[in-house]
C-alpha positions as CSV (number, residue, x, y, z in Angstrom):
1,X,10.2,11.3,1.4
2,X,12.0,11.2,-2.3
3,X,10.1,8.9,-4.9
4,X,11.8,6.6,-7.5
5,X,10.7,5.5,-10.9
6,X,10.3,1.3,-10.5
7,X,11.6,1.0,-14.1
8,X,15.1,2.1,-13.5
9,X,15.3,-0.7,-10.7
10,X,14.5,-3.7,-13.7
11,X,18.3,-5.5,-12.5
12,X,16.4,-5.8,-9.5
13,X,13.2,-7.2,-10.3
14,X,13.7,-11.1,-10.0
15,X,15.4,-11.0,-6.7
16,X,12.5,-9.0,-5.5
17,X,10.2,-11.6,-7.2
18,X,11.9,-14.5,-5.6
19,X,12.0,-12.6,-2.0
20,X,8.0,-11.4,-2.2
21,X,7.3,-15.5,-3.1
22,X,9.5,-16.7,-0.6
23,X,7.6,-14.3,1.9
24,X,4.1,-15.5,0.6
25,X,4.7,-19.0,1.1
26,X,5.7,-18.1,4.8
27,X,3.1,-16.4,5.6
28,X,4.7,-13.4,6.3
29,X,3.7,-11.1,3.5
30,X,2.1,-8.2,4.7
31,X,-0.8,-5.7,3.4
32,X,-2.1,-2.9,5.3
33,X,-5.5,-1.2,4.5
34,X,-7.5,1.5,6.2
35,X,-10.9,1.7,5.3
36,X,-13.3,4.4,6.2
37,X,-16.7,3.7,5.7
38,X,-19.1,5.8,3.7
39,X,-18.8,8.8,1.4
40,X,-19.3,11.3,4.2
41,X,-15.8,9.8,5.4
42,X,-14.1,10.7,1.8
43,X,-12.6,14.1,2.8
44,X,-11.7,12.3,6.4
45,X,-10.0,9.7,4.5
46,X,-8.1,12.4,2.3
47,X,-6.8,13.8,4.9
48,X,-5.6,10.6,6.4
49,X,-3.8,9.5,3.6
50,X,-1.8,13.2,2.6
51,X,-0.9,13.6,6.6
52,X,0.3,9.8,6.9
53,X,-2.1,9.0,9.6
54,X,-3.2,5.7,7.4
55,X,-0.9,3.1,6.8
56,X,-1.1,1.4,3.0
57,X,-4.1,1.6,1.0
58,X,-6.5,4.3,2.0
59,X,-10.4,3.1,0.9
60,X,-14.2,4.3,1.6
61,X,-16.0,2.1,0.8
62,X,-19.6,2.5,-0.4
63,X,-22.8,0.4,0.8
C-alpha cells in the first residue's frame, strides 16, 4: 500500500468532481461501512480495520 497527499493531485480535482456527480446521479456511487456494535467490540473493530478484514469506514457504535 503507498499513500499520496490529495493536494498534489489539485489538476485533477474537477474531473474527479464531475465523475463522483455523474456517478451519484446514476446511482452507482458506492459507500461501504462496517459497523460493530457496542464498546466491548472497539478492540474487535481495531483489529478489523489495521488487518483489512473491514471494508471502508470502520464504526462502533454506541446505544
Amino acid at each position: 500500500m503507498e499513500g499520496f497527499m490529495v493536494t498534489d493531485h489539485v489538476e485533477e480535482f474537477p474531473a474527479i468532481l464531475k465523475d463522483l456527480q455523474n456517478r451519484l446521479a446514476e446511482g452507482t456511487l458506492e459507500s461501504y461501512e462496517q459497523i460493530y456494535s457496542g464498546l466491548s467490540e472497539t478492540p474487535r473493530a481495531f483489529c478489523d480495520m489495521m488487518h483489512g478484514v473491514s471494508r471502508g469506514k470502520c464504526l462502533v457504535g454506541l446505544e
